[in-house]
C-alpha positions as CSV (number, residue, x, y, z in Angstrom):
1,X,27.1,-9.8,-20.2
2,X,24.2,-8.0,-21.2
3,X,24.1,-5.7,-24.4
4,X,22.7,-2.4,-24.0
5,X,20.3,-1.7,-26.7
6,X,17.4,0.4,-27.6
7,X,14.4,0.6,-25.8
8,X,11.7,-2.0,-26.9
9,X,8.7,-2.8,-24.9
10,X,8.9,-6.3,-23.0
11,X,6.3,-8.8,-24.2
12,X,2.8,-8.7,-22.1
13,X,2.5,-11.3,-19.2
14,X,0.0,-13.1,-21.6
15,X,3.4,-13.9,-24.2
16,X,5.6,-14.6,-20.8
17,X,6.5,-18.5,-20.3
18,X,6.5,-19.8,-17.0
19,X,10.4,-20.2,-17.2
20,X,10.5,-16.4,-18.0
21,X,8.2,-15.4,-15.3
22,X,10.1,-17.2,-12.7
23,X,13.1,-15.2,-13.6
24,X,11.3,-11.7,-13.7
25,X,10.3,-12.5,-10.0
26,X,13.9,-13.5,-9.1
27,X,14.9,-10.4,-10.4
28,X,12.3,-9.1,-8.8
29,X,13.4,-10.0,-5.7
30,X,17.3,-9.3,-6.0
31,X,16.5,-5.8,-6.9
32,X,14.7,-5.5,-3.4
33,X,17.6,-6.6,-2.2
34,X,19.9,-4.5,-3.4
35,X,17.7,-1.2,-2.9
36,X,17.6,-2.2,0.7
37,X,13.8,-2.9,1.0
38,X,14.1,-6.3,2.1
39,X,13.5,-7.5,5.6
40,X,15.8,-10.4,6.1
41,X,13.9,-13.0,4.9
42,X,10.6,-12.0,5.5
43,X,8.0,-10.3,3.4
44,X,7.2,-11.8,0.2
45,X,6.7,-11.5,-3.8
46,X,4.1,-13.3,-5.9
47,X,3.5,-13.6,-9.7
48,X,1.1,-15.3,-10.8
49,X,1.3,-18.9,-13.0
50,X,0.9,-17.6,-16.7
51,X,-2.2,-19.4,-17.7
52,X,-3.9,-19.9,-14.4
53,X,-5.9,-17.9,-12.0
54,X,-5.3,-20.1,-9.1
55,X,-1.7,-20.6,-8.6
56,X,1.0,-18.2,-8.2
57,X,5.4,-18.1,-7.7
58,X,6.3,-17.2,-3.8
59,X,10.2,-17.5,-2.1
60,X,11.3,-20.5,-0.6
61,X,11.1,-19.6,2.8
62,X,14.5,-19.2,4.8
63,X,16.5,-17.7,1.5
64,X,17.7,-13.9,2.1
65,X,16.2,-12.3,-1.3
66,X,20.1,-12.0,-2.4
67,X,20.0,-15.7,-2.7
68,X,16.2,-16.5,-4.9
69,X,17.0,-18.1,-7.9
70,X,14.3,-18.7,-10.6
71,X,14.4,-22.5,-9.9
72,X,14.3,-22.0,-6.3
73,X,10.5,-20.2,-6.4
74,X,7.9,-22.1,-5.5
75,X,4.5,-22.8,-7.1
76,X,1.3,-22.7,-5.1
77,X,-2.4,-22.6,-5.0
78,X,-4.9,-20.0,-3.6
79,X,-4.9,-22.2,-0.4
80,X,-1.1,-22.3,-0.2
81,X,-0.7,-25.9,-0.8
82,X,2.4,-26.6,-2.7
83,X,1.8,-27.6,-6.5
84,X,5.0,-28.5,-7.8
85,X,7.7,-29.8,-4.8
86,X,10.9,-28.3,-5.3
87,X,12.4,-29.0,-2.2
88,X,11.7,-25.6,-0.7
89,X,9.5,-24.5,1.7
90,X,7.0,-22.3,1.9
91,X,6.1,-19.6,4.9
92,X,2.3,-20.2,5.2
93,X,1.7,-16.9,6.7
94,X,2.9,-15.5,3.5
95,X,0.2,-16.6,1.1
96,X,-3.0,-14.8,3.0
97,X,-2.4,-11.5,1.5
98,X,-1.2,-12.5,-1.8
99,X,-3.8,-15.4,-2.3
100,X,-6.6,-12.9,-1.3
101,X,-5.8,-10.3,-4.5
102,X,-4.5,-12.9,-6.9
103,X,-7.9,-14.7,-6.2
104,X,-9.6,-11.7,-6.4
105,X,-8.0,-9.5,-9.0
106,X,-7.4,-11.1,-12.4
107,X,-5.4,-7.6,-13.5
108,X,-2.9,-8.0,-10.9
109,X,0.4,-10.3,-12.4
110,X,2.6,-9.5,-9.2
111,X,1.9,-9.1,-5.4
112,X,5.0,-7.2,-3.9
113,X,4.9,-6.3,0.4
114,X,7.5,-4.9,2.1
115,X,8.5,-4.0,5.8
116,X,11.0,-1.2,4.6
117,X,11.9,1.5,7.9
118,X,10.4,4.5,5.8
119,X,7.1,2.3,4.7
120,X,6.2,1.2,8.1
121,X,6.8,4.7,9.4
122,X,4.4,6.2,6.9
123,X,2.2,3.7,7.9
124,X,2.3,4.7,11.8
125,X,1.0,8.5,10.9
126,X,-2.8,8.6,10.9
127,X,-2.2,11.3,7.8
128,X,-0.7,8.2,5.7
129,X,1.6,9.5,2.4
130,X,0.8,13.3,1.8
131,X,1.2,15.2,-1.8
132,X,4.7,16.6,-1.2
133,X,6.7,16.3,-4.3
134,X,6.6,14.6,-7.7
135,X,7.2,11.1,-6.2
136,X,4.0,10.8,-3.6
137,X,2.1,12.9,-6.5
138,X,2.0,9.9,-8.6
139,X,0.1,8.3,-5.9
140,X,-2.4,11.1,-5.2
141,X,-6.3,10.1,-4.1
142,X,-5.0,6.2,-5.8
143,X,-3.7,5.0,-2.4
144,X,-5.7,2.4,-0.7
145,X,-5.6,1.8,3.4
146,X,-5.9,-1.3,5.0
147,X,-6.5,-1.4,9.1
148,X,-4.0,-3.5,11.1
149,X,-5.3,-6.9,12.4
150,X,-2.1,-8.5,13.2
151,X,0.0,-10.8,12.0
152,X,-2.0,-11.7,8.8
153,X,-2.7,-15.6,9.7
154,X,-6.0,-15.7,9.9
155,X,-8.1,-16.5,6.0
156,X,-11.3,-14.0,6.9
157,X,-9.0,-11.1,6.9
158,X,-8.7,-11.9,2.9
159,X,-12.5,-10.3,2.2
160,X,-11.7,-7.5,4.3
161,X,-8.3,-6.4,2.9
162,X,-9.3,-7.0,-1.1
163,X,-12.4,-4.5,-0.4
164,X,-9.9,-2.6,1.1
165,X,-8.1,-1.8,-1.8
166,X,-10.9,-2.4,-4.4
167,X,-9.4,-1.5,-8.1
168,X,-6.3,0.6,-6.6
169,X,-2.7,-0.8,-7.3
170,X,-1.1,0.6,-4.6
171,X,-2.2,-0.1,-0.8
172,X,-0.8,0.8,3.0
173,X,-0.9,-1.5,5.3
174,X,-1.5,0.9,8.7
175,X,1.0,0.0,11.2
176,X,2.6,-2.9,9.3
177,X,3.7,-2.0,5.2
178,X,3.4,-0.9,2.0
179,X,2.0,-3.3,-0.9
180,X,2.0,-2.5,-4.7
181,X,-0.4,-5.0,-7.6
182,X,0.5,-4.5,-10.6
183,X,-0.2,-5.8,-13.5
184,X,3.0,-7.1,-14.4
185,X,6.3,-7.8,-12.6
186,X,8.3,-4.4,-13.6
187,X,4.8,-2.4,-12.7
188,X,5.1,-4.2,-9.2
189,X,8.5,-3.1,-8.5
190,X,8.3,0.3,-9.5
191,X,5.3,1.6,-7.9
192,X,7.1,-0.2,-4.8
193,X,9.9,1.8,-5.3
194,X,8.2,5.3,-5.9
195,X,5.9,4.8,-2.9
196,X,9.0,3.6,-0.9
197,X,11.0,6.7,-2.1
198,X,8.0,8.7,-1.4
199,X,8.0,7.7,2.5
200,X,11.3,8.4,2.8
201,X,11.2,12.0,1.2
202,X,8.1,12.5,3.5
203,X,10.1,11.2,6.9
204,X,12.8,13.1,6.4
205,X,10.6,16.5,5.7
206,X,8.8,15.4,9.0
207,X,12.4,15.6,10.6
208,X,13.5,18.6,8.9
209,X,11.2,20.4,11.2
210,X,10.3,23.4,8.3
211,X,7.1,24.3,7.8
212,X,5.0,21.8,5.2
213,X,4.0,22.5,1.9
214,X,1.7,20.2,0.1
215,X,0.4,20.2,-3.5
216,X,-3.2,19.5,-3.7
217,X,-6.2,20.3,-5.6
218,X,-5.9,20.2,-9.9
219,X,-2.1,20.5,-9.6
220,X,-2.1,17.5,-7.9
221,X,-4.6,15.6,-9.4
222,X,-3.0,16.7,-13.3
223,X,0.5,15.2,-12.0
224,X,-1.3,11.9,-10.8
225,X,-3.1,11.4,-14.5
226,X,0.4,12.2,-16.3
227,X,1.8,9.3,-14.5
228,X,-1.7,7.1,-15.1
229,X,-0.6,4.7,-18.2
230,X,-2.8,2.4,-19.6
231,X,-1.0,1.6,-22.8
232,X,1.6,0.1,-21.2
233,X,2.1,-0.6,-17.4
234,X,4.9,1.5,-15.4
235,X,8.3,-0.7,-15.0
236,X,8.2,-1.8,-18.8
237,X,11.1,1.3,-19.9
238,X,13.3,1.2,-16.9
239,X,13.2,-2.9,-16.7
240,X,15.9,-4.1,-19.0
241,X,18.0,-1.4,-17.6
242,X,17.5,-3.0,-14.4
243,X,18.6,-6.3,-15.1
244,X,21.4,-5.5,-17.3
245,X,21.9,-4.2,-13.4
246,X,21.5,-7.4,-12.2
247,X,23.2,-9.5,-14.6
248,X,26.5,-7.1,-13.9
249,X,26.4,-7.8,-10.1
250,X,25.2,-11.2,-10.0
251,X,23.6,-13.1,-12.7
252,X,22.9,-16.5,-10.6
253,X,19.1,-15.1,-10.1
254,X,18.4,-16.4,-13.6
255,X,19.3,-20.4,-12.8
């Protein structure tokens, strides 16, 4: 059982080993899991291999992200060939998005898609996420749009999706997702769950039926820089809270 101490900032991807990255990921994805934005056993997270710009941690393909153990990721190239055989296998679809911003942005540590009911709705509207309330603020003017092409098989859609979201972290996919890159796992998961938050706050004022009322101009702009960090990325103070989560309900992620 986990001891609850004091906060202290985690050490930098840069200090992580890979043994310690493959077990931030597996939390990664239990805690998807158990805030109900997986998608069976589709949709993926990647982290990069510390050390490497090339190859990167994905989910065996087939495991619910319940069941992702940090032994059980597997390690792959830009091209999604597998680099280290663990037995697992690897959905091939799922590499083309994350290959094409790992390859292309050396600031992003984590690639984290989802298919969640309130993301894809979001994506649907031609109006995308609007400034409502202090959860979608925190993603005002820094949220990137990416056109649907389909199922994303095919490699040329790479170029088109990494100009697509050019130096933002956080990225719709219209009529398919939401997407977060951050620069380290807990940064990942966090702006996936405050955009994924901020969909659902935004459907269900849709529903309401009320009149709208949106924040915009410096109000909105002032919220979005006091949630802008760059001394340390988002995640990093609610993390160990979050596995000490983790390790209460289920510690098997860490194997």
């Amino acid at each position: 059982m986990s001891t609850v101490t004091a906060f202290r900032p985690p050490p930098s991807p840069q200090q992580l080993s890979e043994a310690e990255v493959r077990v931030e990921l597996a939390a990664c994805y239990r805690l998807v899991a158990h805030f109900g934005m997986d998608d069976l056993v589709f949709t993926h997270i990647s982290a990069r291999v510390p050390g490497t710009h090339d190859r990167f941690f994905i989910n065996p393909y087939g495991l619910h992200f319940s069941e992702i153990t940090a032994s059980s990721l597997v390690k792959i190239d830009l091209d999604g060939n597998v680099v280290e055989d663990n037995g697992h296998p690897v959905n091939k679809a799922g590499f083309v998005i994350h290959s094409a911003i790992h390859a292309a942005r050396p600031d992003v540590a984590c690639v984290l898609h989802t298919h969640t009911r309130s993301g894809v709705a979001v994506s649907c509207l031609a109006e995308g996420l609007l400034p409502l309330n202090q959860f979608s603020l925190q993603f005002y003017n820094r949220v990137a749009y990416h056109d649907y092409e389909g199922v994303a098989l095919d490699l040329d859609e790479r170029q088109r999706l990494v100009a697509d979201l050019g130096d933002k972290r956080v990225m719709i996919l219209r009529n398919h997702g939401l997407l977060t890159a951050g620069r380290t796992i807990p940064e990942a998961f966090s702006l996936m769950y405050y955009l994924n938050e901020s969909c659902r706050v935004q459907i269900e004022v849709m529903a309401s039926g009320g009149k709208i009322h949106q924040v915009g101009g410096q109000v909105a702009e002032k919220t979005a820089r006091q949630f802008d960090r760059d001394d340390m990325p988002g995640g990093q103070r609610e993390w160990p809270a979050l596995l000490r989560l983790l390790d209460r309900k289920d510690p098997s992620y860490r194997q």
